[in-house]
C-alpha positions as CSV (number, residue, x, y, z in Angstrom):
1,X,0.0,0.0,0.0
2,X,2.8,2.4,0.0
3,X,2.5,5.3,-1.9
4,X,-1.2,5.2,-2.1
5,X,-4.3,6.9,0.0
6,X,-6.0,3.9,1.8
7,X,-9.8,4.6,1.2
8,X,-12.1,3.7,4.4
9,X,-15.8,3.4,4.8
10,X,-16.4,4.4,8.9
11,X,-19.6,1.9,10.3
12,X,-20.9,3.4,13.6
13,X,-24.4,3.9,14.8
14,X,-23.7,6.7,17.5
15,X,-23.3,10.2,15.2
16,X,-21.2,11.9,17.6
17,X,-18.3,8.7,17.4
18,X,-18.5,8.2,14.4
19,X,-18.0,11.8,13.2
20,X,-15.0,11.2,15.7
21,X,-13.6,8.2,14.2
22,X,-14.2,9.9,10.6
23,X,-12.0,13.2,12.0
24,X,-9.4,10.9,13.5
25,X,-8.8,9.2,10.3
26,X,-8.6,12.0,8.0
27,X,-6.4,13.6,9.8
28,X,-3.6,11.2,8.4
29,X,-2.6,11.8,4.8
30,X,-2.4,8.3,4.2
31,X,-6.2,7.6,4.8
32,X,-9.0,9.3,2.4
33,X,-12.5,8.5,4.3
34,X,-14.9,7.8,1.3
35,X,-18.2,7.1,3.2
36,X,-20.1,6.4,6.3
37,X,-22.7,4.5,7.6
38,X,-25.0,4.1,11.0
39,X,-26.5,0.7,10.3
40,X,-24.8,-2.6,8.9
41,X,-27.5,-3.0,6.2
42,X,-26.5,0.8,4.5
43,X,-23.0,-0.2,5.1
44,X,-23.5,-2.7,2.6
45,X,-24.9,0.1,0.3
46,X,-21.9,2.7,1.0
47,X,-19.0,-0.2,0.7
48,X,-20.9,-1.3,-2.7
49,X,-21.0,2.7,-4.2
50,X,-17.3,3.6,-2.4
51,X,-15.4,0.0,-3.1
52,X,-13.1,1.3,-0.2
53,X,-9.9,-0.3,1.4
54,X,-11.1,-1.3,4.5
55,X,-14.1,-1.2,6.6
56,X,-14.1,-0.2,10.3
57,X,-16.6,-1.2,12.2
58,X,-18.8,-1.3,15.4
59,X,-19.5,-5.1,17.0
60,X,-22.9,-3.7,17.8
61,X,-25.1,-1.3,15.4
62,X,-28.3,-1.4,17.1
63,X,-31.5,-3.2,15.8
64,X,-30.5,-5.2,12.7
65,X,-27.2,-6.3,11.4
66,X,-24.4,-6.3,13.6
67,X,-20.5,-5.8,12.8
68,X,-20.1,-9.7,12.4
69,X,-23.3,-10.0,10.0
70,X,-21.2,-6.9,8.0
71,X,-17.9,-8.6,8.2
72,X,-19.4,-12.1,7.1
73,X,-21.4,-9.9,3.9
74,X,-18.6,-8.3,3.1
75,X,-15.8,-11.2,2.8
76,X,-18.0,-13.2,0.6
77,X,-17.9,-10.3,-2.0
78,X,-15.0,-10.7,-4.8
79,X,-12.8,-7.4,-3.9
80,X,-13.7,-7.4,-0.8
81,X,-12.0,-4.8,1.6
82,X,-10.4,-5.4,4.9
83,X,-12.5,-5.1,8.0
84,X,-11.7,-3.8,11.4
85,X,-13.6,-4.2,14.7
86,X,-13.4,-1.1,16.0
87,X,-15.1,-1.2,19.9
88,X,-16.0,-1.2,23.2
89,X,-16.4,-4.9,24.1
90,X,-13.6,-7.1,24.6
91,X,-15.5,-10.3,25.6
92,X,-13.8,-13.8,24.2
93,X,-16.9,-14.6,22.2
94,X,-17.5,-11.4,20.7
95,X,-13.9,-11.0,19.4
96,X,-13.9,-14.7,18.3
97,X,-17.4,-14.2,16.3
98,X,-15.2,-11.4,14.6
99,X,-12.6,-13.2,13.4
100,X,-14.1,-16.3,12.7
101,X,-16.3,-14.5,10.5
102,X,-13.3,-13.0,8.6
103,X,-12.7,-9.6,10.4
104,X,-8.6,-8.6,9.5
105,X,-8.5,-6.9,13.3
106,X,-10.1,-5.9,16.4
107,X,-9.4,-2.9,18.9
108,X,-11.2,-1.4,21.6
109,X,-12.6,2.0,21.2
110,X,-9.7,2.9,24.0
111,X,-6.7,2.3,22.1
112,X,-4.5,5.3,21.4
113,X,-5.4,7.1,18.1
114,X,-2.1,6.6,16.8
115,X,-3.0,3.0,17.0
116,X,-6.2,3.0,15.0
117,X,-4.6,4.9,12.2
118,X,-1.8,2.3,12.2
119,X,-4.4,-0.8,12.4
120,X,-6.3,0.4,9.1
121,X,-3.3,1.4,7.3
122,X,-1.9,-2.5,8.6
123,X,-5.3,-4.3,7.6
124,X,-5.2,-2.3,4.4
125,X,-2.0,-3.5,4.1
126,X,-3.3,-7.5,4.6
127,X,-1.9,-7.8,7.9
128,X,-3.8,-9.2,10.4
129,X,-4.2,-6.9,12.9
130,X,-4.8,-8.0,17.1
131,X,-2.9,-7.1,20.0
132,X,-0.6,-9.6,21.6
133,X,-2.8,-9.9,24.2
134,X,-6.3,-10.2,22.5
135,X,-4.7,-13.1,20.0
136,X,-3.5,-15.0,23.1
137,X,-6.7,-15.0,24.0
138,X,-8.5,-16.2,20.3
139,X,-6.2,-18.9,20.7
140,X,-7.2,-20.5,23.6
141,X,-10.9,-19.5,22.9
142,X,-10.6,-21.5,19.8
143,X,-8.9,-24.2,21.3
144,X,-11.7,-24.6,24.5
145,X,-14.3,-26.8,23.7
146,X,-17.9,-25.5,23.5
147,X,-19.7,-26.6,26.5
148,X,-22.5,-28.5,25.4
149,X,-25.6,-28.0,27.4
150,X,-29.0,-29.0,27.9
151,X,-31.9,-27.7,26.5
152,X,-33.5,-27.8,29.9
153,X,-29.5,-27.0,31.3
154,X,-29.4,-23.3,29.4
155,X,-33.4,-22.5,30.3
156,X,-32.4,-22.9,34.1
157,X,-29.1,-20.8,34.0
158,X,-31.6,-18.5,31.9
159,X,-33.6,-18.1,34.9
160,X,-30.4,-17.6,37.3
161,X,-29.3,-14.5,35.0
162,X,-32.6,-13.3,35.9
163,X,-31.7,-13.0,39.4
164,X,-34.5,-15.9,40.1
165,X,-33.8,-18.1,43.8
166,X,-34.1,-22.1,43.0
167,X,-37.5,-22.4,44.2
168,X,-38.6,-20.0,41.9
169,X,-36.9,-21.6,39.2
170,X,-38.3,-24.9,39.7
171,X,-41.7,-23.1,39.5
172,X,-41.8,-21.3,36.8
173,X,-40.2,-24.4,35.0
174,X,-42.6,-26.8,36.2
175,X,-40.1,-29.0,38.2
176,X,-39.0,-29.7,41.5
177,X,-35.9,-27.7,43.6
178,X,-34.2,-31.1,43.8
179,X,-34.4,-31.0,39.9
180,X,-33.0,-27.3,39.3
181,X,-30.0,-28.5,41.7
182,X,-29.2,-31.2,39.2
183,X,-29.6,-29.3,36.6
184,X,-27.1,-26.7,37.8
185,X,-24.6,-29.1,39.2
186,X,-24.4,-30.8,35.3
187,X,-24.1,-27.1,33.9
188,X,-21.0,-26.2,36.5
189,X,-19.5,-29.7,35.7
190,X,-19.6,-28.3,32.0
191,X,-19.1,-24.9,31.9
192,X,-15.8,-25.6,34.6
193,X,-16.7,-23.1,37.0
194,X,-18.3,-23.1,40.6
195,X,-20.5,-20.1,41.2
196,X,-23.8,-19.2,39.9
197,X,-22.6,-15.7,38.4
198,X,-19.7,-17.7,36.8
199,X,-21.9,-20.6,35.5
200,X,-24.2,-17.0,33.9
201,X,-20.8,-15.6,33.0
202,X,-19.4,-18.5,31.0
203,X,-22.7,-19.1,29.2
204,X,-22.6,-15.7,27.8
205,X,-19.2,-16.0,26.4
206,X,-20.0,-19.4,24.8
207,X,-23.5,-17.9,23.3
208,X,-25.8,-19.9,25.0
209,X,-27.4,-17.2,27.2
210,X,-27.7,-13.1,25.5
C-alpha cells in the first residue's frame, strides 16, 4: 500500500463517534474517508458505491445487522475490503465471532489514536491486525471446547441470569428444587466453573445465554 491513500468506509451507529472516528482518520494523509454509515444493512450500500480499502466497524449497530453479520457480507464479495472491529467490548466470544467471520483486526474503542490509524493502514496492508494480548486470548478461545448444554440445562441458567432463587426456578419451570439443583450441578460440571454468576458468566461467552 505504500504510496497510495488507503480509502475507508467508517460503520458506527452513535453520530457523535463516528463523526470522531471519521476526524481521526482523515487527519492522516495516508487515509481518504470515502463514506459512512450508521447501520450494517446501509453499510452494505456505502461499501458497494465507495469499493473502499477497509471497513471499520462497530461489533454492535443497534436493531439489525451487527459488525459480524457486515464482516461475514462483506468477505464473501469478490474485492472485498479489509475489516476492522473497532469497539467497546472485549469479551472472548465477541472477538472470536469477529474473526471467525473474517474480520482482519479488532481494537477497543480505548486504544491510542495513533494505534487505530496504524491498524487500518496495517489491515489495508493485509496484515492481520490484534494485539498480543487479544490473539492469546482467540487462541485459547478457539482451542476450549464449547460446553455442550441442555436444552432444559441453558433454560435454568436463563432463569439464574434473571436474578430468580431455585425455588422460583423450579416453578416457573414446572419442576421440582431437587431438579433445578441437578440441573445446575451438570451445567457447573460443564461450563468448569463453581458459582452461579460464573456458571451466567461463561454461558454468555459461549453464546448460549444473551
Amino acid at each position: 500500500m505504500s504510496g497510495r491513500v488507503v480509502s475507508v468506509v467508517v460503520v458506527e451507529d452513535h453520530p457523535v463517534t463516528r463523526m470522531g472516528i471519521v476526524t481521526l482518520l482523515g487527519q492522516d494523509e495516508r487515509l481518504r474517508v470515502a463514506g459512512q454509515a450508521g447501520t450494517g444493512e446501509e453499510a452494505l450500500a456505502v461499501v458497494e458505491r465507495a469499493r473502499p480499502d477497509v471497513v471499520v466497524t462497530d461489533l454492535r449497530l443497534g436493531d439489525g445487522m451487527d459488525g459480524v453479520g457486515v464482516t461475514t457480507a462483506l468477505r464473501t464479495r469478490r474485492a472485498a475490503p479489509a475489516v476492522l472491529v473497532l469497539t467497546t467490548y472485549d469479551t472472548d466470544r465477541d472477538i472470536v465471532r469477529a474473526v471467525e467471520a473474517g474480520a482482519t483486526g479488532y481494537l477497543l474503542k480505548d486504544a491510542d489514536p495513533g494505534d487505530i490509524v496504524g491498524a487500518v493502514v496495517r489491515a489495508a496492508a493485509g496484515e492481520t491486525v490484534l494485539s498480543p494480548a487479544l490473539a492469546q486470548r482467540v487462541v485459547a478461545r478457539m482451542g476450549r471446547p464449547r460446553a455442550d448444554l441442555s436444552t432444559r440445562e441453558v433454560e435454568v441458567l436463563a432463569a439464574v441470569a434473571t436474578g430468580l432463587g431455585n425455588r422460583e426456578i423450579a416453578r416457573s419451570l414446572f419442576i421440582s428444587e431437587a431438579t433445578v439443583k441437578t440441573h445446575l450441578v451438570h451445567a457447573f460440571t460443564k461450563l468448569d466453573v463453581d458459582s452461579r454468576t460464573a456458571a451466567v458468566a461463561r454461558a454468555r461467552e459461549e453464546g448460549l445465554l444473551p
